[in-house]
N, C-alpha and C positions, 0 to 999 in steps of 0.2 A: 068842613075841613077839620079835620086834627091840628089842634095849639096846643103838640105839645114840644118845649121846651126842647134842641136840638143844638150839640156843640155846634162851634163856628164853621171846624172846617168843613161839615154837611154841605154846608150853604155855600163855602168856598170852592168846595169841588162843582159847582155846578158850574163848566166852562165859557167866558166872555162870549162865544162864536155861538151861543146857543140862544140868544137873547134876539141872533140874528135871525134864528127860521121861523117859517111861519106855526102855529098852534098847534097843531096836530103831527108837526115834525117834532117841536121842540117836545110834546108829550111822548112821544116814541123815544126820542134820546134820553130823556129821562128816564123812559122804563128799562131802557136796556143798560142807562148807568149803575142805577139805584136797583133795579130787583134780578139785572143777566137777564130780561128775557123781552121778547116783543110783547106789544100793550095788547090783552085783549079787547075787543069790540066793547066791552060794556065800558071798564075801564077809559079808554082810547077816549068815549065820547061822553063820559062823564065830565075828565076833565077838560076836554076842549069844550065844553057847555059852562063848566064854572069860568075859565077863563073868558071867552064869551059876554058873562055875565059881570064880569072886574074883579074877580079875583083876579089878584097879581101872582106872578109867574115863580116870582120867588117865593111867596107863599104856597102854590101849587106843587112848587119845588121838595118843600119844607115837608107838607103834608103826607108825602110820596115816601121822604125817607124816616117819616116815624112810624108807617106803618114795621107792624109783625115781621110781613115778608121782605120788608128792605132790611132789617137788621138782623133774621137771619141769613140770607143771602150775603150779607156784609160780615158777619160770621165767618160762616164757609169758605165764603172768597179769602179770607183771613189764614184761614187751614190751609187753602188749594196753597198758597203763597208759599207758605213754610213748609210744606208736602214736598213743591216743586223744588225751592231751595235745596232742600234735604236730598232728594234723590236722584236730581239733575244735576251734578257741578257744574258741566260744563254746557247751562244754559246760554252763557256768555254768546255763543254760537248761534247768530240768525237763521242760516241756511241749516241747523241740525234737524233731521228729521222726528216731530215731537210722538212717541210710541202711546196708545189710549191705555189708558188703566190697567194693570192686570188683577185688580183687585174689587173685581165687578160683584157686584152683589146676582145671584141666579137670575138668568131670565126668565120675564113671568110669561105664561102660555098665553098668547093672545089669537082672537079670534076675527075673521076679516069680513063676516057676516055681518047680514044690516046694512041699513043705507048710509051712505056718506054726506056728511053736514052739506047743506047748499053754500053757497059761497058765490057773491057776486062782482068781486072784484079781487086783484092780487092781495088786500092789505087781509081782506074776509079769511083770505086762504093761509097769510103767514102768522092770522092769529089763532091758529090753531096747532096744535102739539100733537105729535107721536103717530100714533094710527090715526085719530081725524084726519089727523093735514095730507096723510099719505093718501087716504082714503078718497078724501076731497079732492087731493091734487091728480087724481089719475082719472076719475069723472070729470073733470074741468078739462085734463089738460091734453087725455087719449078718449076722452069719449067714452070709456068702458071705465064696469066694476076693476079693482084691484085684482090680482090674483095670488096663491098666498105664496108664491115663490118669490114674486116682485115685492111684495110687500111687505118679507119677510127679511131681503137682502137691501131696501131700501129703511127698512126699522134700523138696520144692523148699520149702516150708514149715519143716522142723526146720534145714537148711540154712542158710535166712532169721533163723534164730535163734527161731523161735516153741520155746514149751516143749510136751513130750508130751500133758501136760493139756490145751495146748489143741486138740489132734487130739482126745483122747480124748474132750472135749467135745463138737467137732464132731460128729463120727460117733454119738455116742451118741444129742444133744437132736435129731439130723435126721429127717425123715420116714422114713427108711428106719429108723433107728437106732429110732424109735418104735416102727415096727411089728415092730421084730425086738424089743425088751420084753425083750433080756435084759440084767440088771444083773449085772455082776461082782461076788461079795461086796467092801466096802471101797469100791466106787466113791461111794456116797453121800457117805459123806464125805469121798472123796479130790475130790468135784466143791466140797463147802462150802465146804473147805480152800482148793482154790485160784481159790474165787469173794472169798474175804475177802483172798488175795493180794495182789488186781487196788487193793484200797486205797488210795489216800494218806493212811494216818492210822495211830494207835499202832498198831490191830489190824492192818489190814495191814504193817504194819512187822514187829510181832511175829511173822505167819505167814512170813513170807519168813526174817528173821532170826534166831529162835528157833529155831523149828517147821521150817526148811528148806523151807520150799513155794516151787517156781517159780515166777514171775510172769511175764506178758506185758508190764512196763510195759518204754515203750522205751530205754531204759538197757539194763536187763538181757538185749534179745533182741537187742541188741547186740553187749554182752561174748561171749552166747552164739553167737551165729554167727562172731564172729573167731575165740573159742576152736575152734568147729571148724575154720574153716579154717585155722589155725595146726597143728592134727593131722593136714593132709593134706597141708601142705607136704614 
């Protein structure tokens, strides 16, 4: 673990309701407080092995946001903040409809060739990004390869800021995703989870906030689409 030296409020933002989930929850809320993104596989079970092992939680906390990618992430988030300030006045407005970026950097040509990562559970599948997870998520979730229409208007999607789940959702509750019947173990409740998200009320509060579930409300697919485009600057 990294000891290095971290102001107070680090430690302070890490929230009292997080003490309450189990290991591999509170590692996930973690990664999406501290770096905006879900924990990958190696990550995920590195630190639920050191905690495991007595590391404590606040120390695992710690360690999490001294790395590189937590501080530029905490950065960025810093810019998104005074970006959106600046050029949104009248964020004050819940129900405003948040518009994606118009300040993208070109998209790069991608290719939909090749096999898609295996993936044996829902967590395998949302900890992958971009063309993997599309890739992944449409052998898991229709049985068949991507095609590059679909997964060129589903790239254009995560892009736009929508979150994994709700690809994951798509593709699954579709007639096609129907008739292909197969369920990822985890997915039932990774669908509950981020169906009580989509909230405006304590429970949805609590899933986004506690619980780290993504939400599609527009605020957040917001932040989340500038975040990425600020990664490809």
């Amino acid at each position: 673990m990294n000891q290095i030296n971290q102001p107070m409020d680090v430690l302070q933002a890490m929230e009292p309701g997080m003490l309450a989930l189990d290991d591999e929850a509170f590692v996930r809320q973690a990664y999406l407080r501290l770096l905006g993104r879900g924990a990958d596989v190696e990550g995920l079970n590195g630190y639920v092995q050191q905690l495991h092992q007595g590391v404590s939680r606040f120390e695992a906390y710690q360690a999490l946001a001294s790395s590189d990618e937590a501080r530029r992430y905490e950065s960025r988030r810093q810019q998104i903040r005074r970006s959106v300030v600046v050029s949104m006045p009248s964020l004050r407005s819940r129900t405003e409809l948040m518009p994606s970026p118009t300040w993208w950097p070109a998209p790069t040509v991608v290719s939909w060739d090749g096999p898609a990562p295996q993936v044996t559970n829902v967590n395998d599948l949302l900890g992958l990004d971009g063309v993997d997870f599309i890739k992944a998520a449409y052998v898991s979730l229709l049985g068949r390869a991507v095609d590059a229409e679909g997964g060129a208007n589903y790239l254009k999607r995560l892009r736009d800021g929508w979150s994994r789940m709700s690809i994951v959702k798509g593709l699954f509750t579709s007639d096609e995703g129907k008739a292909h019947g197969n369920a990822l173990p985890g997915l039932a409740k990774a669908l509950q989870r981020y169906n009580k998200a989509q909230r405006r009320s304590w429970g949805g509060w609590y899933h986004r906030s506690v619980l780290g579930v993504e939400s599609d409300l527009p605020m957040e697919r917001h932040l989340r689409a500038t975040h990425l485009a600020l990664r490809q600057v």
